[in-house]
C-alpha positions as CSV (number, residue, x, y, z in Angstrom):
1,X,0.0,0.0,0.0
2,X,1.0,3.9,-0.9
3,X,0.5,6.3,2.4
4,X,-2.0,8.8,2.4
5,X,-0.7,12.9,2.0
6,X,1.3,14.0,4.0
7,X,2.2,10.6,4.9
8,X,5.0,8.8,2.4
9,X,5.9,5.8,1.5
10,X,9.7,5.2,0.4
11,X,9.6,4.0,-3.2
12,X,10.3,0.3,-3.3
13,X,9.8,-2.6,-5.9
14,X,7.0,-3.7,-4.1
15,X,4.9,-0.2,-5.3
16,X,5.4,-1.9,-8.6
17,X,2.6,-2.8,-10.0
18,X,0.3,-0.5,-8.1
19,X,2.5,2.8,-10.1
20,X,2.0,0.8,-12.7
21,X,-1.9,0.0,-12.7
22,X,-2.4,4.3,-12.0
23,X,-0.1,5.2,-14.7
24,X,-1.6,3.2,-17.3
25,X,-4.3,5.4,-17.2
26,X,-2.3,8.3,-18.5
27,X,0.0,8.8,-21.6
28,X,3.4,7.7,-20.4
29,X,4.8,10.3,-18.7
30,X,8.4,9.2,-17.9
31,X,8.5,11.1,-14.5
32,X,6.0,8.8,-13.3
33,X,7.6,5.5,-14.9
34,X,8.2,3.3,-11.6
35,X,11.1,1.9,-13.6
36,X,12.8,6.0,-13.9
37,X,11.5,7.0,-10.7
38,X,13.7,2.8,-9.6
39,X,16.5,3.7,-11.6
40,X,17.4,7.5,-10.9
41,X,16.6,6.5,-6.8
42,X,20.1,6.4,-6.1
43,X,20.4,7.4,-2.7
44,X,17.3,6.2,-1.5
45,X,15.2,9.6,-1.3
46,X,12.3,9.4,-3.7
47,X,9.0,9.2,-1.8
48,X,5.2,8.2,-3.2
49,X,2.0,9.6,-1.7
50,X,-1.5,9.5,-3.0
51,X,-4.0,12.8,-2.2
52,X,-7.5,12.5,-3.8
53,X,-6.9,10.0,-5.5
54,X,-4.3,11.2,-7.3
55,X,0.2,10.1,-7.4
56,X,2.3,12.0,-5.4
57,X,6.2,12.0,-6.2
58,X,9.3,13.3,-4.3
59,X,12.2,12.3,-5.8
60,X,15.4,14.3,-6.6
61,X,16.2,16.2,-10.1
62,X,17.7,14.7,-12.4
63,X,20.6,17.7,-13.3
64,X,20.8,19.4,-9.3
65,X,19.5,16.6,-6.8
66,X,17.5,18.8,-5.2
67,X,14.1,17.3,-4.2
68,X,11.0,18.3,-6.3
69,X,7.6,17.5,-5.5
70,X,4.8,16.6,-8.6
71,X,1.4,14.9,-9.1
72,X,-0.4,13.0,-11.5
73,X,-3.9,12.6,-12.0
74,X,-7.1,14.4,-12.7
75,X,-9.7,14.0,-9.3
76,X,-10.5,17.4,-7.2
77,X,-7.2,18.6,-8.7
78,X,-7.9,21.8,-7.5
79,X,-8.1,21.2,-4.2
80,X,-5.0,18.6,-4.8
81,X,-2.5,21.5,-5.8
82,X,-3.7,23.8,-3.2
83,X,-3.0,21.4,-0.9
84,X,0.7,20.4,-2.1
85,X,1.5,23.9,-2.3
86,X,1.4,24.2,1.2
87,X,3.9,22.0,1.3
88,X,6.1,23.0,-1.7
89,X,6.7,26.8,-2.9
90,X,6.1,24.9,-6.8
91,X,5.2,21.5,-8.2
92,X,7.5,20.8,-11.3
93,X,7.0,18.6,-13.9
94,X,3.3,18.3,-13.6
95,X,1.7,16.5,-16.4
96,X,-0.9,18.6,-19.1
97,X,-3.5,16.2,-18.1
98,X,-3.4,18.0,-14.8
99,X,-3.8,21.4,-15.8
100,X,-6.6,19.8,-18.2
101,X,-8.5,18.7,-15.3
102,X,-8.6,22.1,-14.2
103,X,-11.0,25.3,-15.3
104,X,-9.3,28.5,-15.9
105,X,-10.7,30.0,-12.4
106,X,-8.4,27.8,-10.8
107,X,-6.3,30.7,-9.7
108,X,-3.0,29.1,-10.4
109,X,0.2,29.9,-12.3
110,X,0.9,27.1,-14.9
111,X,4.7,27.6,-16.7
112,X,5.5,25.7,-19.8
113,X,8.5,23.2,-19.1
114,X,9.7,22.6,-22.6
115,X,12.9,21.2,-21.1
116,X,10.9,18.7,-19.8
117,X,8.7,17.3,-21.9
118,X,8.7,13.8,-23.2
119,X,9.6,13.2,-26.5
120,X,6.8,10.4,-28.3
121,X,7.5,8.4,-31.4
122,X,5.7,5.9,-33.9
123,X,8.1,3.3,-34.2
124,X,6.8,2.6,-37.7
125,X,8.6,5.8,-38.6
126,X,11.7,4.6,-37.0
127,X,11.3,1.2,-38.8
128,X,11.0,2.3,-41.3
129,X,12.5,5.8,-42.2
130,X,10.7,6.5,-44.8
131,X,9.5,9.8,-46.8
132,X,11.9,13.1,-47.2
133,X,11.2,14.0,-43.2
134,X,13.8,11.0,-42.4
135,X,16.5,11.7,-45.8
136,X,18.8,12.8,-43.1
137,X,18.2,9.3,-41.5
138,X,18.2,7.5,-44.3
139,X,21.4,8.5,-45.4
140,X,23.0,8.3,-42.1
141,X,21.9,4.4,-41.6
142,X,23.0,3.6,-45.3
143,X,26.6,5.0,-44.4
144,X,26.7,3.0,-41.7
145,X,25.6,0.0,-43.4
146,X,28.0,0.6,-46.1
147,X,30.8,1.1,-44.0
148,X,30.4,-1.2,-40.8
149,X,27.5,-3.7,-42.5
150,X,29.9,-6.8,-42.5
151,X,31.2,-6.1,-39.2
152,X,28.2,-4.9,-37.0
153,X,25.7,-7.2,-35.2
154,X,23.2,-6.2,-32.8
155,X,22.1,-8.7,-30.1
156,X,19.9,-9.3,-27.3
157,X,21.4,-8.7,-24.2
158,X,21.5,-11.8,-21.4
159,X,21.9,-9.1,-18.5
160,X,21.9,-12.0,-16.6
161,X,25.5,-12.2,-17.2
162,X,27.5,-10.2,-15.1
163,X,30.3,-9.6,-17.7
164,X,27.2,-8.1,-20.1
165,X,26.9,-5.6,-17.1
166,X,30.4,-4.7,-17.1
167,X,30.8,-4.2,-20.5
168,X,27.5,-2.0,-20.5
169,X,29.6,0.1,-17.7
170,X,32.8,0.1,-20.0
171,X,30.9,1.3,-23.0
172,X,29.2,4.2,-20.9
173,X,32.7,5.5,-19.8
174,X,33.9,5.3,-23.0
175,X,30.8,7.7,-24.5
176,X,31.5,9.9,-21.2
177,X,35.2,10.3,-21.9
178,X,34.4,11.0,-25.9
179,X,32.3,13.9,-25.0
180,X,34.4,15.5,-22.4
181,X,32.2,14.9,-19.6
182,X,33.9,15.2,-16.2
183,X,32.5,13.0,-13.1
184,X,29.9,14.8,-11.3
185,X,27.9,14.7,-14.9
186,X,27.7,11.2,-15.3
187,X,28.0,9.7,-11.9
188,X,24.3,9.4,-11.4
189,X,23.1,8.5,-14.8
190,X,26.3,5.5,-14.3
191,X,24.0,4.7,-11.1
192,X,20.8,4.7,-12.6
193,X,22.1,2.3,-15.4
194,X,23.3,-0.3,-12.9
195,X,20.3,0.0,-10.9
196,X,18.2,-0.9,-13.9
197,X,21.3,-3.7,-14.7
198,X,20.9,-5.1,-11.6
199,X,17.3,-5.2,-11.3
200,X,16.3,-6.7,-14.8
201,X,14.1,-9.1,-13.6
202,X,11.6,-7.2,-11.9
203,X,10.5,-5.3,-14.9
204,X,10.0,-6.4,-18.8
205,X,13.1,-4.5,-20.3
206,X,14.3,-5.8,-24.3
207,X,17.5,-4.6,-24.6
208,X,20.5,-4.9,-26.9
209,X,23.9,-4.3,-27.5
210,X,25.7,-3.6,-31.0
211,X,28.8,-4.7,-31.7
212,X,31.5,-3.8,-34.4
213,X,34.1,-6.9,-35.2
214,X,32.9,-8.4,-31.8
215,X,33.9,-5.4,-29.7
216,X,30.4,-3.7,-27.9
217,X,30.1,-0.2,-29.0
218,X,26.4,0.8,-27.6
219,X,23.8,-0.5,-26.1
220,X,19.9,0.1,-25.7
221,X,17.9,-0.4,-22.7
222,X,14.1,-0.5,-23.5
223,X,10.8,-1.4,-21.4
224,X,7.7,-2.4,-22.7
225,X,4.7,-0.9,-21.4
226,X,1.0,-1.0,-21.3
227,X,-1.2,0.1,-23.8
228,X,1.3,-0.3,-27.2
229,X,4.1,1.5,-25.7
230,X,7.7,1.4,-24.8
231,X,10.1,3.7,-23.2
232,X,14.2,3.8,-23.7
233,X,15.3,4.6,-20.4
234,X,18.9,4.5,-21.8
235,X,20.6,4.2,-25.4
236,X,24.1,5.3,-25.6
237,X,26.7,4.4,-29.0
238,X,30.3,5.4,-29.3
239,X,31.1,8.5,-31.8
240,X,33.8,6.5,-33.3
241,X,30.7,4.6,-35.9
242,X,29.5,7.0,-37.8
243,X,26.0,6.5,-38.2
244,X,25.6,4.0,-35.2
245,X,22.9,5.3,-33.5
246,X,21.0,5.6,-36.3
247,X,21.6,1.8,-37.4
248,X,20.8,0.8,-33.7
249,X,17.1,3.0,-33.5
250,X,15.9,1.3,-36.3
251,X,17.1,-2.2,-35.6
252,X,15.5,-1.9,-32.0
253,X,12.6,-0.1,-33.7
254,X,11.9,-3.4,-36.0
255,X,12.2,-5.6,-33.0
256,X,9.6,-3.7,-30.3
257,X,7.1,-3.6,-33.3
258,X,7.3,-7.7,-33.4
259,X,6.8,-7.2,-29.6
260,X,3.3,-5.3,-30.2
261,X,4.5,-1.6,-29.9
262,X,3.6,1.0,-31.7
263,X,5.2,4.3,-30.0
264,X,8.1,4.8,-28.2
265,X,8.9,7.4,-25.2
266,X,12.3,8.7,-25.7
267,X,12.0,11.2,-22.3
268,X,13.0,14.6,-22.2
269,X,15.9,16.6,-23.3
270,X,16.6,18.5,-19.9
271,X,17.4,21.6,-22.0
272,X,20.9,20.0,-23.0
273,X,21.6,21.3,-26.9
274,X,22.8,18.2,-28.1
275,X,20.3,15.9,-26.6
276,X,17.8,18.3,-28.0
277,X,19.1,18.5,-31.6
278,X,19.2,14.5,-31.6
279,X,15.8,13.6,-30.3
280,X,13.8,16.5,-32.9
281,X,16.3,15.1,-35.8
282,X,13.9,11.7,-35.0
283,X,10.6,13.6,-36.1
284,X,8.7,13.0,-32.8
285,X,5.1,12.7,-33.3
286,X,3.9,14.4,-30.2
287,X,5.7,15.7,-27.3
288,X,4.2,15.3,-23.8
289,X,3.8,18.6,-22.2
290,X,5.1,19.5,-18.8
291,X,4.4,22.2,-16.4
292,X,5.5,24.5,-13.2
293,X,2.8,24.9,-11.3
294,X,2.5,27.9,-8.1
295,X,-0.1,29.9,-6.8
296,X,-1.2,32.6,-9.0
């Protein structure tokens, strides 16, 4: 069971398939995604309440590890956020369906957080690449094909195996060091990994690794979820392959349709340039909008 506002409960893997069952109702917000809110639970601080019936999360962000507080749901919202913001000066990444739930009397302040939202995808389009939209794409994967076809396999992933781990772990540092990243940027995404690595069996993950002459050069890290969708939690390829990333999208792309998916959650950009210009150069179908939320 999930304590009752202002009561918490510390997430564990038993609050499962109870997140699970309540998110289902929603578009896949990755915030709420007991797997993220698992993973990114590093140090053991992320807290779940319910309040009208309604989610509550604490948990700390993923850039600062500060502790932020947001909801999910749509019942007596109004008197939900009133209530929370007694508790918290702002509620971040609150999902639109929340402010949807709500009539523009409400008397509170609702900020756009574009560096939050959730980037969705048909995986048809990512199967398949297809139309001038995806040239770019196109012309990337046939490089790639051309260059490293005879010497690239992609693979399923036996994460029981813990050398597959450490070779996971290898291939992160590696895509750290290429793009200059110093320690306190990646140590907690390196955490969050491992916690999903270590955890594999408690949630359905399909996940693969590529390799080029038998030597691992990424990895993707998937989850099927309800209602035809998947999330990547984590997809990371060496810049030495031109093209990689590309060649790895699609093949995973192929292989989640066979599953019975349809769309794909690819999370937010957290306002970081790169990330951004990646995940739009993927045509996203619809992104899932995100709000600050404070009195008015």
């Amino acid at each position: 069971m999930i304590k009752t506002f202002p009561d918490y409960s510390n997430l564990d893997l038993v609050h499962r398939d109870i997140i699970l069952k309540f998110t289902s109702l929603f578009e896949p917000y990755s915030d709420f995604n007991f797997l993220s809110l698992y993973a990114w639970d590093i140090n053991q601080t992320t807290a779940i309440s319910t309040l009208n019936g309604n989610l509550i999360i604490v948990f700390p962000y993923y850039l600062t590890g500060k502790p932020i507080m947001s909801v999910l749901g749509s019942k007596n919202m109004k008197d939900t956020l009133t209530t929370l913001l007694k508790y918290s000066p702002v509620l971040k990444l609150v999902p639109k369906v929340v402010k949807d739930s709500l009539n523009n009397s409400s008397g509170l302040n609702f900020l756009s957080d574009v560096d939050n939202f959730d980037y969705l995808y048909e995986l048809k389009d990512h199967a398949e690449m297809s139309g001038g939209k995806f040239k770019g794409l196109r012309k990337a994967l046939h490089k790639f094909e051309g260059l490293y076809g005879n010497k690239a396999s992609v693979t399923p992933l036996d994460l029981g195996e813990k050398e597959k781990i450490d070779e996971l772990v290898d291939v992160f540092n590696q895509w750290s060091a290429e793009r200059g990243k110093v320690e306190n940027e990646v140590e907690n995404e390196r955490k969050a990994i491992l916690r999903v690595l270590k955890s594999n069996s408690h949630f359905n993950l399909d996940c693969y690794e590529i390799l080029i002459d038998g030597v691992v050069a990424g990895f993707s890290i998937n989850e099927i979820m309800p209602n035809n969708y998947a999330t990547c939690h984590f997809q990371k390829c060496l810049l030495n392959y031109e093209g990689i990333d590309v060649f790895l999208t699609n093949f995973v792309a192929k292989e989640l349709i066979r599953k019975g998916c349809a769309y794909i959650n690819w999370e937010q950009d957290l306002g970081i340039e790169g990330l951004r210009t990646l995940k739009q150069g993927y045509r996203p179908i619809k992104m899932l909008e995100k709000y600050t939320v404070a009195t008015g």
